[in-house]
N, C-alpha and C positions, 0 to 999 in steps of 0.2 A: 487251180481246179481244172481236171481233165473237160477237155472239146468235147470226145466221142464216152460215149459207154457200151459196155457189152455184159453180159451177163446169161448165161446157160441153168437150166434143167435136164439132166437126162437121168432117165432112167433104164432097165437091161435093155428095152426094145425101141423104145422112141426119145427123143429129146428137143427142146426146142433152146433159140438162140434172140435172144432182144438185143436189136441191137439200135441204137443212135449215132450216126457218124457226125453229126455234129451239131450244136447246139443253136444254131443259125438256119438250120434245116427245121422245117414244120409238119416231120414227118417219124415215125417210126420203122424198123423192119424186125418182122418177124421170122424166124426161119426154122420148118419143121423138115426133122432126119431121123430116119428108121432106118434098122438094118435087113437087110437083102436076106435071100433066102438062103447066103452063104454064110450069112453068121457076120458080113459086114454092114459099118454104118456106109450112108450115101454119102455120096461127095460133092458139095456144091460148085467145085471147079471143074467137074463132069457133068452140070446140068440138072446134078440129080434132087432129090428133097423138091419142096416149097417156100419159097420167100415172099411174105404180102407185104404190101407198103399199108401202113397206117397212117390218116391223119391226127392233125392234135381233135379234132371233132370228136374222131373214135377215139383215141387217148382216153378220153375224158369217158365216154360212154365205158371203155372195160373199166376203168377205176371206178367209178359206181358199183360195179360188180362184185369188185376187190374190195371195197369198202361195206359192201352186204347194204348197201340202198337201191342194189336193185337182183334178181336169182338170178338174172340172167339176160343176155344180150347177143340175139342173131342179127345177122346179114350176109348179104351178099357182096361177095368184094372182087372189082374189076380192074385187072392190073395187067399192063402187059400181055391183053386180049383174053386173057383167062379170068372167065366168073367161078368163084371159087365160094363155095359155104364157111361159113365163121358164126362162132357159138362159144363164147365163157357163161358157164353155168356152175352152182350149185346144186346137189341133188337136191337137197329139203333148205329151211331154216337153220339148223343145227349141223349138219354136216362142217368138219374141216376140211371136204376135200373139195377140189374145184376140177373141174372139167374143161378144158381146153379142147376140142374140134375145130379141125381146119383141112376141110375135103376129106380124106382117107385117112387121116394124120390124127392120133387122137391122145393127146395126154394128160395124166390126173397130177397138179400139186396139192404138194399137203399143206397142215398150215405156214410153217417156217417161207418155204418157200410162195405162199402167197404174199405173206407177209412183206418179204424180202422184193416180190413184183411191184405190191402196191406201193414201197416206198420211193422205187427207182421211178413207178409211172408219176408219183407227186415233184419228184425232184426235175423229171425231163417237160413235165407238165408247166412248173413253174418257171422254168430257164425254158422251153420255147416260144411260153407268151411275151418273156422280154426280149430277147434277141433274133428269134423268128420273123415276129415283126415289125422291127426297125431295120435289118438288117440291109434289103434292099433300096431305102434314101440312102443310105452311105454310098452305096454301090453304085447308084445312078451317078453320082457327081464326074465317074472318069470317063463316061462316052455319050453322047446325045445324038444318036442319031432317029432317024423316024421310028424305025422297028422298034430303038427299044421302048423311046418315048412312049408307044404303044403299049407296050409290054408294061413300063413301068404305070402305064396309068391303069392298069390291072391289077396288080398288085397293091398298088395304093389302094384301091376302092377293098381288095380283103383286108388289108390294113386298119380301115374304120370300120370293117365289120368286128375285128377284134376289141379295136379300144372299146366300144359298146359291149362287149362284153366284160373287156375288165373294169370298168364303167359300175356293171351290173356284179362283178363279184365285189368293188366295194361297197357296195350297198345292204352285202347278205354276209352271214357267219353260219359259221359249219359246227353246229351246236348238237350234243348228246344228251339226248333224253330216254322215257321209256312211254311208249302210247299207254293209254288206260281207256281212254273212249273215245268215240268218235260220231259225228251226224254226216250230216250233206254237206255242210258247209265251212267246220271247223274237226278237229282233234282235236282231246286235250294229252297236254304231255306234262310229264311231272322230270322235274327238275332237280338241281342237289336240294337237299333237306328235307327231302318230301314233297316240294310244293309242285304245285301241278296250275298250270294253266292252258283256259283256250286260245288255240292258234286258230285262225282261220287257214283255210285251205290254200285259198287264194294269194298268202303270203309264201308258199313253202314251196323249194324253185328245185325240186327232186322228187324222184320216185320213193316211196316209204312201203315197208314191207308192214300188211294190214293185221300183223297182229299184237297182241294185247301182252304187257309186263315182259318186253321185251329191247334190251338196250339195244338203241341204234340211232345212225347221225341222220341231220334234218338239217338243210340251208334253209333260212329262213330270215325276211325283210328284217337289219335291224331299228326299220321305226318301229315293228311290233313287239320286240325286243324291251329297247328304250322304253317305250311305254309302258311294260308290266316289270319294268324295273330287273329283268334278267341277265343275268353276268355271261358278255360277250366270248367270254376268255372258257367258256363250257362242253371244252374239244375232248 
């Protein structure tokens, strides 16, 4: 299985590039390139275009995007002294097409290619929370001196912010349902066969789009799961 991944959209006027250089890295990069007023694309070994780093944090925020559990997701992002605007949106509910902005850079995929985004961000998603980080205890073993010692005990301390999270993803399932109602406190979601139960709110560790008779995914606690006897396997 390949280290790095790369993978492109372009379309006549802009196009962008995702790239992962390697899977030990806890990062992403994205690189947006339009063509000049001469009819040419930019050339990133000229300087030209925009490249953001992502982390796996934002990883995960745009695949919510990708996944339609959330329309949309801004920020601001500060790389190499440039604060730069960042926005993956959906026009509506319904729409197949996505919006990508990033400063001046603007490009729309359709579905295939969303498609094809969201699956490479689940795949870089899941190989950088294993190899990301563990990656540096390996590393530490061939030099100890103060600086890194320092260094490494930096990293260690993001290191257990991670295991707590994957901690917490095994404890929730990534289950498809359709809302039908909703209070202050719970949803109820109807499931295969018909059946429909309340969830509380409090159990459900994503953003959910608040409308009604409409298929979408929900993580959600599996004690609340077990308990109404729902089949975990419901992706």
């Amino acid at each position: 299985m390949s280290d790095s991944h790369t993978i492109s959209f372009f379309g006549q006027n802009t196009g962008i590039i995702i790239k992962s250089t390697s899977k030990f890295k806890s990062y992403i990069f994205i690189q947006c390139l339009k063509k000049n007023l001469k009819g040419k694309w930019e050339k990133p070994t000229a300087n030209e275009g925009r490249t953001l780093r992502f982390t796996l944090e934002e990883m995960v925020m745009i695949l919510q995007v990708l996944s339609r559990q959330a329309l949309n997701w801004k920020s601001y992002h500060l790389y190499k002294e440039k604060k730069t605007s960042v926005s993956f949106s959906w026009e509506d509910e319904e729409t197949k097409y996505l919006w990508i902005n990033i400063a001046d850079y603007s490009k729309v995929l359709n579905y295939a290619q969303v498609e094809i985004f969201r699956l490479l961000l689940i795949h870089l998603i899941e190989e950088k929370v294993v190899y990301s980080t563990t990656y540096i205890k390996n590393k530490f073993k061939d030099k100890t001196n103060e600086k890194q010692i320092e260094n490494y005990g930096f990293e260690e301390n993001k290191n257990l912010i991670y295991e707590e999270k994957n901690k917490l993803l095994k404890n929730i399932s990534r289950i498809r349902a359709i809302l039908t109602n909703e209070t202050e406190k719970a949803i109820l979601l109807q499931f295969e066969a018909n059946k429909t139960y309340w969830i509380p709110k409090s159990s459900i560790h994503n953003q959910y789009l608040p409308r009604k008779n409409f298929h979408q995914y929900f993580l959600i606690d599996n004690w609340v799961l077990k308990k109404n006897k729902i089949s975990l396997n419901l992706h």
